[in-house]
C-alpha positions as CSV (number, residue, x, y, z in Angstrom):
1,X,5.8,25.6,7.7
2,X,2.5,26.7,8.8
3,X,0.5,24.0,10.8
4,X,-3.3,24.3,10.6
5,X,-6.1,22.0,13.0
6,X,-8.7,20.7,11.4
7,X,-11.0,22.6,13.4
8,X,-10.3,25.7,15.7
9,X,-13.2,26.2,17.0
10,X,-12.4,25.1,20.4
11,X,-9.4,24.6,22.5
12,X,-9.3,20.7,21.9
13,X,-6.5,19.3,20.4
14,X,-7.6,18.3,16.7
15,X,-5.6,16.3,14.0
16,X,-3.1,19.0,12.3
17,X,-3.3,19.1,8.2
18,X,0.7,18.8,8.5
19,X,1.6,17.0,5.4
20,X,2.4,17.9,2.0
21,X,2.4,15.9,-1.5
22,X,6.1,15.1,-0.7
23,X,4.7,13.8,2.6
24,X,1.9,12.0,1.0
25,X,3.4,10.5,-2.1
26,X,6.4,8.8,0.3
27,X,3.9,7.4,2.6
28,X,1.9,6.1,-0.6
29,X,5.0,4.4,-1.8
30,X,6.3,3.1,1.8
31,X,2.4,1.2,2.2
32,X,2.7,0.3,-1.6
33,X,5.7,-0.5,-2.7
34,X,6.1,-3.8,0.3
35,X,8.3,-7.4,0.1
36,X,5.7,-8.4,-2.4
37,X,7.6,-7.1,-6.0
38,X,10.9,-8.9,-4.2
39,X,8.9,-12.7,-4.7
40,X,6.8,-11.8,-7.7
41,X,9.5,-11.0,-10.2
42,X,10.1,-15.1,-9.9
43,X,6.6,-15.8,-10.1
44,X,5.9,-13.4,-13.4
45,X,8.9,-14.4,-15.0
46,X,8.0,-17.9,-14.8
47,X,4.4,-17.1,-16.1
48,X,4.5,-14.6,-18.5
49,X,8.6,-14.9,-19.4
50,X,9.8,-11.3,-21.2
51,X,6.4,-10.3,-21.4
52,X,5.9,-10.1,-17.6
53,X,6.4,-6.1,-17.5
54,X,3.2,-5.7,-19.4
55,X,1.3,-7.8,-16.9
56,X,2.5,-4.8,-13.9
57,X,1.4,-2.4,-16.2
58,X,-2.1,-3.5,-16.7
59,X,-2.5,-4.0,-13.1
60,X,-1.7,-0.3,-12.7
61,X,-4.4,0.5,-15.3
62,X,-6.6,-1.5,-13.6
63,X,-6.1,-0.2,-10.0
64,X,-6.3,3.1,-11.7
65,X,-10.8,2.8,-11.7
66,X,-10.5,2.3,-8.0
67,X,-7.5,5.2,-6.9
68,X,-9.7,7.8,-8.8
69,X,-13.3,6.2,-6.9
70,X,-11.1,7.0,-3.8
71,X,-9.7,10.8,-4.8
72,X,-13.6,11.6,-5.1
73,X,-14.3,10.2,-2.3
74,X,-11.2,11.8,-0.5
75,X,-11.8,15.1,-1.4
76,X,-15.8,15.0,-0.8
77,X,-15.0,13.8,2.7
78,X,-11.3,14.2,3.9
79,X,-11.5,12.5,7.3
80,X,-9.7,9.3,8.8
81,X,-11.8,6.1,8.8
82,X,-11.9,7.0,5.6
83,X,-13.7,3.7,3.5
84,X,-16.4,3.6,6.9
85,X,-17.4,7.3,6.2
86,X,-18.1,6.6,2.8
87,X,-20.1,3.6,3.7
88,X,-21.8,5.9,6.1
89,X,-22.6,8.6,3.6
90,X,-24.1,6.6,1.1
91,X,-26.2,3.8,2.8
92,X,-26.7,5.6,6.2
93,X,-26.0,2.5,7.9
94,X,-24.0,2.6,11.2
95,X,-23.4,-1.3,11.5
96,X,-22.0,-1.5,7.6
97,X,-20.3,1.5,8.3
98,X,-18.4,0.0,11.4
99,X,-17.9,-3.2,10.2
100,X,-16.0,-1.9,7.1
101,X,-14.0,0.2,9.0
102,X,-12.9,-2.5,11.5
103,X,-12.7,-4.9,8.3
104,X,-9.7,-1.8,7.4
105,X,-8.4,-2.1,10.9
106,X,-8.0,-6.2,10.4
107,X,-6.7,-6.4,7.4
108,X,-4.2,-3.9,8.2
109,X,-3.3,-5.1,11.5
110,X,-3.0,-9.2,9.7
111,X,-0.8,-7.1,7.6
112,X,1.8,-5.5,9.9
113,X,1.7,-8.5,12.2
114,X,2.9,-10.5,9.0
115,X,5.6,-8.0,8.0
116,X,6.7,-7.7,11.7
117,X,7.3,-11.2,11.8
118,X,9.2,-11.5,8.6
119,X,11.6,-9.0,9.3
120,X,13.3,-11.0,12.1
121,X,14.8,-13.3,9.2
122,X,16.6,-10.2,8.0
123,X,17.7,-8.7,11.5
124,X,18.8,-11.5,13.0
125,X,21.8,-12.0,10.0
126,X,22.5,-9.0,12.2
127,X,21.7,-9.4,15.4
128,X,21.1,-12.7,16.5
129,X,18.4,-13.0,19.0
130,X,15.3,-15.0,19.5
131,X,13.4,-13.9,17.0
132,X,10.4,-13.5,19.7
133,X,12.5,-10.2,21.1
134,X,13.4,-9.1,17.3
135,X,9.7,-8.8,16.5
136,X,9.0,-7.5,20.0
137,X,11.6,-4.5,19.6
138,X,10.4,-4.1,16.2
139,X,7.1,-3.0,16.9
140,X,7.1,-1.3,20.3
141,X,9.9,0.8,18.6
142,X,7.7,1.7,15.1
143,X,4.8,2.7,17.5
144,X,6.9,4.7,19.6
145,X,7.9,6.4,16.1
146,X,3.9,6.5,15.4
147,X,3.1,8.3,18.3
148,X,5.5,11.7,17.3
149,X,4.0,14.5,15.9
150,X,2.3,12.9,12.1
151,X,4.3,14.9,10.1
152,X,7.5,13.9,11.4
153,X,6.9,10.2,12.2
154,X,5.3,10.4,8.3
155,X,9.0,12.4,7.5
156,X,10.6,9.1,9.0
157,X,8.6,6.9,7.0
158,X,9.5,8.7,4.0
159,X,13.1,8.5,4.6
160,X,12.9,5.1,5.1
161,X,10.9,4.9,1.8
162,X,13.8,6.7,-0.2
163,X,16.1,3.6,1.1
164,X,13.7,0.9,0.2
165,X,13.2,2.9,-3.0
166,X,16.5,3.3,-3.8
167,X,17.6,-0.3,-3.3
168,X,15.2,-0.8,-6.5
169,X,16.2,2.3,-8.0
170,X,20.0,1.2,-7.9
171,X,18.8,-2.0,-9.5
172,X,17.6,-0.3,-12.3
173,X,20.7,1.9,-12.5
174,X,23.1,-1.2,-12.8
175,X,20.5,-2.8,-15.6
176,X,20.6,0.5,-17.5
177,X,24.5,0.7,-17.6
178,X,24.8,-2.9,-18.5
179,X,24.4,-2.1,-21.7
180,X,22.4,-1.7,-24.6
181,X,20.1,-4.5,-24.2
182,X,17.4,-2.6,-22.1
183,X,16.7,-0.9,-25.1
184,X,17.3,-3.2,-27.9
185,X,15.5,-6.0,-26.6
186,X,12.2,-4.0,-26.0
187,X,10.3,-5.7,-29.5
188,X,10.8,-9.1,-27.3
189,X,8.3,-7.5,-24.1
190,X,5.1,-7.6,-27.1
191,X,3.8,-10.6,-28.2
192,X,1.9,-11.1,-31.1
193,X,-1.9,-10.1,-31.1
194,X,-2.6,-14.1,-32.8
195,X,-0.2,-15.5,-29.7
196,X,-3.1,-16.0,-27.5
197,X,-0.7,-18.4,-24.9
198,X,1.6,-15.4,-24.3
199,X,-1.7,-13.0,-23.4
200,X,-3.1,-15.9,-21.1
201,X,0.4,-15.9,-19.4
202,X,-0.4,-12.1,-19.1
203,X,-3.4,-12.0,-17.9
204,X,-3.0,-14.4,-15.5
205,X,-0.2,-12.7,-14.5
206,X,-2.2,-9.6,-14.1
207,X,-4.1,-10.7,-11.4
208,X,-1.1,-11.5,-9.0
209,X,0.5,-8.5,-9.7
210,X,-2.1,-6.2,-9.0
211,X,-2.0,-7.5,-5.1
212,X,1.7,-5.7,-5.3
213,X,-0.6,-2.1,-6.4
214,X,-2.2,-2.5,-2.6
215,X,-1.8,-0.5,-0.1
216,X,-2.1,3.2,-2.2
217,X,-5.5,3.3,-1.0
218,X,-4.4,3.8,2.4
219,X,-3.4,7.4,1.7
220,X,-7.6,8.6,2.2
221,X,-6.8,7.5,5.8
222,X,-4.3,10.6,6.6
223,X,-5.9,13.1,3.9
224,X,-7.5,14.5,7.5
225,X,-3.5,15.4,7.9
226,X,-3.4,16.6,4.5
227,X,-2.8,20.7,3.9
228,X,-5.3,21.5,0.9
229,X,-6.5,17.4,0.8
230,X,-8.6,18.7,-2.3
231,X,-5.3,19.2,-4.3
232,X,-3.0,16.9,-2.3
233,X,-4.6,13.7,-2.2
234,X,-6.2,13.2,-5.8
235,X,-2.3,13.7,-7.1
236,X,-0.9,11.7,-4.5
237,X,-3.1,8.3,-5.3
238,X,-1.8,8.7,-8.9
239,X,1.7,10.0,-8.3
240,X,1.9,6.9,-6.1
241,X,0.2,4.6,-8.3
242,X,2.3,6.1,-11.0
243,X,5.5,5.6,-10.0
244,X,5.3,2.3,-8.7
245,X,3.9,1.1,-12.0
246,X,6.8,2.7,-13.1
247,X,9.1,1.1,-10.6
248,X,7.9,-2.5,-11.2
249,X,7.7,-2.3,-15.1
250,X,11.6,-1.4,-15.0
251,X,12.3,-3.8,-12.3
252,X,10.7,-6.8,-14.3
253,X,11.9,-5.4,-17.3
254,X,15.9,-5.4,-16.3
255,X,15.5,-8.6,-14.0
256,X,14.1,-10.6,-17.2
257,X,17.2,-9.2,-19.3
258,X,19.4,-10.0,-15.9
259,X,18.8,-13.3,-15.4
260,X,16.5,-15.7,-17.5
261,X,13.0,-16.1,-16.9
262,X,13.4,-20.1,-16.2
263,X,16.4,-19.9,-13.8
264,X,14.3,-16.5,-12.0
265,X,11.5,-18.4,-11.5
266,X,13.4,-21.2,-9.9
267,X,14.9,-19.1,-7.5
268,X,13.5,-18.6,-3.9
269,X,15.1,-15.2,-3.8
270,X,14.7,-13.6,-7.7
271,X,15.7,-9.8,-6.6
272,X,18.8,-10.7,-4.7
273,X,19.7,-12.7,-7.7
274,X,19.4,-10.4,-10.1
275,X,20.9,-7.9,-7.4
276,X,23.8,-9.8,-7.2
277,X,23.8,-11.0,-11.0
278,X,24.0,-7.0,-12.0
279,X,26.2,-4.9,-9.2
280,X,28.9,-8.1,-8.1
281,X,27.8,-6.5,-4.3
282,X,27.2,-8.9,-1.6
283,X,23.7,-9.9,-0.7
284,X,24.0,-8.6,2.9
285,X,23.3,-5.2,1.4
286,X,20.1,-6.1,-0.2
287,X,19.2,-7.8,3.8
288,X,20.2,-4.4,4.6
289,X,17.7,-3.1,2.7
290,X,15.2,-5.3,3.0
291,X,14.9,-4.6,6.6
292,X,14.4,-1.1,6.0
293,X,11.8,-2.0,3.9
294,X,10.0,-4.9,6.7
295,X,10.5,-1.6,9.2
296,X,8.7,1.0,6.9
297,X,5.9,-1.4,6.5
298,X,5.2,-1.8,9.9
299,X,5.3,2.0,11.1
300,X,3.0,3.2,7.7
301,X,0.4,0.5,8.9
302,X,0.1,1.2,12.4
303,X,-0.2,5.4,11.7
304,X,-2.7,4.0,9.1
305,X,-4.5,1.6,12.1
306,X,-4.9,4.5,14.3
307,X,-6.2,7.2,12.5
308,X,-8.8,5.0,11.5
309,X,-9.6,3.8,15.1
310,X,-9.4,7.6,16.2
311,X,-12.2,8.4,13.1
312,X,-14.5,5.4,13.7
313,X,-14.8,6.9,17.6
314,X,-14.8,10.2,16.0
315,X,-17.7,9.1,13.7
316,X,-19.5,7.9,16.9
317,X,-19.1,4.1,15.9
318,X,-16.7,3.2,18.6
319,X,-16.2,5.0,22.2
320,X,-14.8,8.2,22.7
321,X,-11.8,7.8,24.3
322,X,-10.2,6.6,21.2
323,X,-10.2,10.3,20.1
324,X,-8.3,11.2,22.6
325,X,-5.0,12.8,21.3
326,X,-1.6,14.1,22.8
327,X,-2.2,18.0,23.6
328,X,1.7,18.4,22.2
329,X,1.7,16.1,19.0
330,X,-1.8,15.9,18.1
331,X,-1.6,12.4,17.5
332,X,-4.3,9.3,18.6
333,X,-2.6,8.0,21.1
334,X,-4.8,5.5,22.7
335,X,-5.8,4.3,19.0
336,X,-2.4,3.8,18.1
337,X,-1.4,1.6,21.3
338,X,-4.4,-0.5,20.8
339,X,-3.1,-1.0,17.4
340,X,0.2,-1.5,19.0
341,X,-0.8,-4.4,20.8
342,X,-3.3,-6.3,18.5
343,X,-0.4,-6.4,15.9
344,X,2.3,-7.3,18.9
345,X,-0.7,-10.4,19.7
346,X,-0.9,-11.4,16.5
347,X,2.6,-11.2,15.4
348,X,3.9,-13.4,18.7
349,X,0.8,-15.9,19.4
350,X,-1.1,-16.4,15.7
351,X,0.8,-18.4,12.7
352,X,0.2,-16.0,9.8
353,X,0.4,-18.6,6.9
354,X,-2.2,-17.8,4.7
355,X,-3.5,-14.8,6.3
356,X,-1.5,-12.2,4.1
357,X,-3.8,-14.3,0.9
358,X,-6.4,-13.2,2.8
359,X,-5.9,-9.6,3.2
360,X,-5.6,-9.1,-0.3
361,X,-9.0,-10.7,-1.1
362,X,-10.4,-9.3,2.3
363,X,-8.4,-5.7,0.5
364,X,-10.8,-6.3,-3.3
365,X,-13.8,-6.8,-1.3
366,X,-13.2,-3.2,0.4
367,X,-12.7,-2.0,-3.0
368,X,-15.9,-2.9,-4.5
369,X,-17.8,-2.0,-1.5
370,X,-16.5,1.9,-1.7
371,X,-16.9,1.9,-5.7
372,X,-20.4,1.0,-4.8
373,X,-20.6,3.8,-2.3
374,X,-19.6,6.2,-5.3
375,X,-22.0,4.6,-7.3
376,X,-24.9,5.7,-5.2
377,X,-23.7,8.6,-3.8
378,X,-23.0,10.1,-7.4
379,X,-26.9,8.1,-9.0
380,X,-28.4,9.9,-5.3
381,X,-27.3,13.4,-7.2
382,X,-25.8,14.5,-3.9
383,X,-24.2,17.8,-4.0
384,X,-20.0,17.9,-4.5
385,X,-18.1,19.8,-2.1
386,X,-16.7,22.7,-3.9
387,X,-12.8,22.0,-5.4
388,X,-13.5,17.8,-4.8
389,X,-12.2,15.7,-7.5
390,X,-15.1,14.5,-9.5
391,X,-14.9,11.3,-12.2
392,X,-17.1,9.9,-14.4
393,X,-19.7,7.5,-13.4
394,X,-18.4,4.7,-15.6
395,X,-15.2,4.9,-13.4
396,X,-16.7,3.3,-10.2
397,X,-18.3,0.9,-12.2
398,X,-14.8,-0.1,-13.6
399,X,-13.6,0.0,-10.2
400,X,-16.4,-2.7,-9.2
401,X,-16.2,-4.7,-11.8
402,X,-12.6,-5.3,-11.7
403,X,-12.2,-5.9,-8.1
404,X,-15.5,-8.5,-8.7
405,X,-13.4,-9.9,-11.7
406,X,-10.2,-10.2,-9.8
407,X,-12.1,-12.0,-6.7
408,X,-13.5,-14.1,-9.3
409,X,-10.2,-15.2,-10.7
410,X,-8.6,-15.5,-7.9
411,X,-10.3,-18.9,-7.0
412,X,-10.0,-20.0,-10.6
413,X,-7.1,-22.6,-11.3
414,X,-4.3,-20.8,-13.5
């Protein structure tokens, strides 16, 4: 595979475009597809009952405004610190452009210091140690993995993403073998257009599933790694956004069938339930599992934390040793230790009740900032880069006003 810098002008080590759509689309899926879908087949089915798959569908449709506001922006400007360049570009303000981009870095960090701490539940039905040294190990060991050469710490991602994937994948397997019901049951997932309590359950329903959709936007943040980002990234936001709308529907879909929406929604653990329900297996495989899935969080959000630290110094908003990178693996280095250790902080010394809440909102507030960044950028007639992905302007304007509407709702009692 041939390995091109982004710029060879100078002898400087420079970030490599290393990765490939297969690359891409596995880290997309690994930030994506998180512990979320495990709780929130409980919550849906007690909301929205056998018409909970629809309500993970429309939250892909409505995520879908905002991933193709980000493949325009990707392509018109492939480099990390993604969100703060496009801030930068299109109100030419260095503080909003900074504060945006260390807004990515927070919420990102609040969100591997939370999955860092979770995992220790999981590994210590393993290995059972203070759960202070678990977390510890945990993310000294997924930076260590960060700091390799991109394309093979993103390879390591991915292969942990095919596990986590697969758990769900053999979920669906056992659901479609059952039997016939899969299919013969389908008439029950549509209400009635006059059943107007089964579309509230629906819509409301919506808006917690679409906090399962985050985390595809991260993929603008290595599109500097990308080969041909122009080509790669565009397909990899909607192969990613794609398949994991495909993922949950089926997942909702079988679970519903599995088990009934009442006893799922009672359950603290729904997926193991239904896990165990459908394959007999014991549910130390599915802990198995899910700490592949806690590890493969973590190591996707710190690569994530330190390319953008590396392109906010980059971008001359924060100093420039932060761009310093290994000669050998072209990687941030000192970016990705500081990441390191805010998430090891956090993780150890901050109770992270309620914080993960607030990453999601903290996540729709970044979204409607960068749709208005497309907004002006595309009303400012400034020129496209030649092969960019280009959308409509009504697409940014869906991408703001769902991410206002979903802020919005958010507060309101459901």
């Amino acid at each position: 595979m041939t390995v091109q810098p982004v710029d060879a002008k100078d002898n400087t080590p420079h970030l490599m475009r290393s990765l490939t759509l297969t690359h891409a689309v596995l880290y997309g899926l690994g930030v994506t597809i998180g512990a979320g879908i495990y709780v929130l087949v409980g919550v849906a089915a007690g909301r929205s009952g056998m018409h909970a798959p629809l309500a993970f569908l429309g939250a892909a449709l409505v995520m879908s405004f905002t991933a193709a506001t980000f493949a325009e922006l990707g392509t018109r400007m492939p480099v990390s610190a993604s969100e703060a360049a496009y801030v930068e570009s299109a109100f030419h303000r260095g503080w909003f452009s900074l504060a945006v981009g260390l807004l990515v870095v927070a919420t990102a960090t609040v969100s591997a210091a939370t999955i860092s701490a979770g995992s220790a539940g999981y590994i210590a039905v393993f290995v059972p140690v203070p759960a202070v040294w678990i977390i510890t190990g945990v993310v000294l060991a997924m930076g260590a993995v960060a700091c390799v050469a991109t394309v093979h710490s993103v390879s390591f991602a991915g292969l942990m993403t095919v596990v986590e994937v697969g758990g769900l994948v053999l979920i669906i397997i056992a659901g479609m073998t059952r039997g016939s019901e899969v299919i013969s049951r389908l008439p029950e997932m549509w209400p009635t257009m006059r059943d107007t309590m089964a579309w509230t359950g629906i819509a409301s329903t919506s808006l917690i599933a679409v906090f399962a959709f985050i985390g595809f936007e991260h993929l603008v943040n290595v599109a500097e790694e990308m080969q041909q980002p122009n080509r790669t990234l565009p397909r990899a936001l909607f192969f990613t956004l794609g398949l994991t709308a495909l993922i949950y529907g089926l997942i909702v879909w079988i679970a519903v069938i599995a088990v009934p929406p009442a006893e799922l929604s009672r359950s603290p653990a729904p997926l193991a339930l239904v896990f165990e329900r459908l394959t007999g297996l014991p549910l130390v495989t599915m802990s198995a599992i899910a700490i592949i899935a806690t590890l493969n969080g973590v190591i996707v959000h710190i690569i994530m934390i330190g390319r953008v630290l590396y392109g906010l110094a980059d971008q001359g908003n924060l100093p420039k040793f932060l761009t310093r990178l290994n000669p050998v693996t072209h990687t941030p280095i000192v970016a990705t230790m500081i990441g390191v250790g805010a998430i090891l902080i956090l993780s150890l010394a901050v109770p992270l009740v309620g914080l993960a809440d607030l990453t999601s909102r903290l996540t729709l507030v970044i979204f409607a900032i960068v749709n208005v960044a497309l907004i002006r950028i595309k009303l400012r007639g400034d020129q496209v880069p030649p092969g960019a992905f280009t959308c409509p302007l009504w697409t940014p304007f869906g991408g703001l006003i769902t991410s206002i509407a979903l802020l919005v709702a958010d507060r309101m009692p459901w």
